[in-house]
N, C-alpha and C positions, 0 to 999 in steps of 0.2 A: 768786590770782584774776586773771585775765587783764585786759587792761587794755579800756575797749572801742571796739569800732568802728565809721570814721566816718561819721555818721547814726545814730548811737546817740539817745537823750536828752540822754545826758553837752552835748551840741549846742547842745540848747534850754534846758538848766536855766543851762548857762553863760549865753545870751544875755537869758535874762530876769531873772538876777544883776544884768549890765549894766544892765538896764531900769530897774529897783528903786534900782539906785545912781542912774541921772540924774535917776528922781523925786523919791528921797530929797530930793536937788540945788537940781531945779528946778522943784518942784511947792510952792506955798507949802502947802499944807492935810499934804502928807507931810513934809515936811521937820521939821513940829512936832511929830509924835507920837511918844511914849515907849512903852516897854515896858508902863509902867500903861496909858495911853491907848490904847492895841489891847487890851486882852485882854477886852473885851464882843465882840468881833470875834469872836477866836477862840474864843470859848463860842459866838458863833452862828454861825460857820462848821462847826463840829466839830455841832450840833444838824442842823445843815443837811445834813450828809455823812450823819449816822447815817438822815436820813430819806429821803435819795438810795439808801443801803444799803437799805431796807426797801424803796421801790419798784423798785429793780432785782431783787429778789428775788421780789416779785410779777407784776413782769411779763414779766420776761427782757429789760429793755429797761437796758444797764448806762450808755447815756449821758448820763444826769445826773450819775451820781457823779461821772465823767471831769471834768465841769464842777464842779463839788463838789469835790473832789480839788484841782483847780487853785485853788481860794477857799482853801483850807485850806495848800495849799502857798505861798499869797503872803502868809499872816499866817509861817509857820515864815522864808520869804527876808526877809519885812521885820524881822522881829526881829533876825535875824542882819546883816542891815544897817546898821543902827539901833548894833547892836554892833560892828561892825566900826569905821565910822567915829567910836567912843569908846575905841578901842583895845584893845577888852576882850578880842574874838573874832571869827571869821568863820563862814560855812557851812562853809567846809572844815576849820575846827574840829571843828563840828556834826558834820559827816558821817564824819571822820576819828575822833570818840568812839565813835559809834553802830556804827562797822563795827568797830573793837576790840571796844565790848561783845557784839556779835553772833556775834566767833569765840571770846569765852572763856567767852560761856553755852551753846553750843552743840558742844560736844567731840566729840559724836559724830558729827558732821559734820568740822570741823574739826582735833581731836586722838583720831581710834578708838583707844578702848584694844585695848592690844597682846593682851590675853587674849580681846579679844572680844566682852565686855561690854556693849558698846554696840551690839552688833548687833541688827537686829530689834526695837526698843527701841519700845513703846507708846505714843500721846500721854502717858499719865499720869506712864511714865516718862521721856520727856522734861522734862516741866515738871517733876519733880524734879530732874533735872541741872542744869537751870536757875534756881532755887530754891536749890541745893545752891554752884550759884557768884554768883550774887548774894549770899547769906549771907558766903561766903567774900572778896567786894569787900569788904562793910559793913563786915567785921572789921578787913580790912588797912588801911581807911581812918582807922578811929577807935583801929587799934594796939590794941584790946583787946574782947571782947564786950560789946555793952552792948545800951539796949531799941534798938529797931527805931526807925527815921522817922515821923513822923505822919501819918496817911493824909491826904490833901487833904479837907481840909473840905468843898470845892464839889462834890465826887463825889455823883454821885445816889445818896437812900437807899438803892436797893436795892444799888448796887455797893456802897455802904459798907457795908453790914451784909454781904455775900458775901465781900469783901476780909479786915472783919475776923475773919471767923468762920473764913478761912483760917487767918489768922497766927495767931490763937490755937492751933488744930488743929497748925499747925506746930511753936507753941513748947509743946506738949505740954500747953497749959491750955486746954481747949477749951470753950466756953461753952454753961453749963447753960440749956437751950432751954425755957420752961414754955407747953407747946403745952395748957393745958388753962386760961391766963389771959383775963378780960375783957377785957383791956388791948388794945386795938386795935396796939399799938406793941409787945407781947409777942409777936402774934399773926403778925403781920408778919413780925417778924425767925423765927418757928418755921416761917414757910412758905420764908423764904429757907432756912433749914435742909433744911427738905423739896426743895425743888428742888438744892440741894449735894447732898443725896442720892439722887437720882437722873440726878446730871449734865446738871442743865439750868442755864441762864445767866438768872437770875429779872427780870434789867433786859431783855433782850428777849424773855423768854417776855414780859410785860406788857405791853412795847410790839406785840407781835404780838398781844397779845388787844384791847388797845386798838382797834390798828388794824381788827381783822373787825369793830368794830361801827362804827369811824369813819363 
């Protein structure tokens, strides 16, 4: 990857690194918060991006996110702050993980197989390669197959039911859907099922049905 050039971002992300450390510093109200004490923050910055995402979509107007984008990128530098100066980590820790994982989930970009393979390769079969070296981290990490991670509990219902009706699909046990139940909560998870089957995303189809009657 080429290194980049100057008046990139690389520019600004550096100087507002700087910023962050001298508030850290010498801001009394930042200087006290902990990794627990942001994270309502960051659920309502990440709320606030997703709904910058739905009006830039509506209207072709993308400049809220940009400002959304940056709310969300000063809780990701202050945690890494926050960590730095407890010796744990830094962003360029952060950044230095994220860009490894991004060249060993991504092969066909990064490693094309020599036969070919990976040419022309569909979204679907992407995100199996991807899938395919994830599984393969999990394993070398824990030195032997075992169950998978537990989904984040705060995940909205409907991701959590589409997440896990993956991984089941994945690990070959795939969950018996009773789309003819009273159960409101039966019902539910069979139309997440209906929208995996027809390749829709059921947390923003919802949010977009939401939003035409807002």
């Amino acid at each position: 990857m080429d290194d980049p050039e100057p008046g990139e971002p690389l520019e600004a992300l550096t100087e507002f690194v700087a910023v962050m450390r001298r508030l850290r510093t010498e801001c009394p109200w930042k200087a006290e918060q902990t990794h627990r004490s942001l994270q309502r923050f960051l659920v309502e910055e990440t709320a606030e991006t997703l709904e910058a995402i739905d009006g830039g979509a509506a209207s072709g107007d993308w400049s809220h996110l940009r400002e959304e984008l940056g709310d969300l990128l000063l809780q990701v530098v202050f945690h890494a702050v926050i960590a730095e100066q407890a010796g744990e980590f830094d962003l360029e820790d952060v950044a230095a993980g994220i860009t490894a994982k991004m060249v060993r989930r991504n092969p066909h970009v990064f490693a094309p197989a020599a036969d070919g393979s990976h040419a022309d390769l569909d979204p679907d079969a992407v995100n199996d390669l991807w899938q395919q070296a994830k599984a393969q981290e999990k394993e070398q990490e824990r030195g032997a197959r075992s169950a998978p991670r537990d989904l984040p509990p705060g995940l909205p219902a409907l991701l959590l039911a589409d997440k896990t009706l993956d991984r089941r699909e994945r690990g070959g046990e795939p969950i018996e859907v009773d789309t003819g139940s009273d159960d409101v909560g039966e019902q539910l998870l069979a139309l997440v099922a209906r929208a995996r089957a027809q390749g829709v995303d059921p947390e923003q189809a919802l949010r977009d049905a939401v939003r035409r009657r807002g």
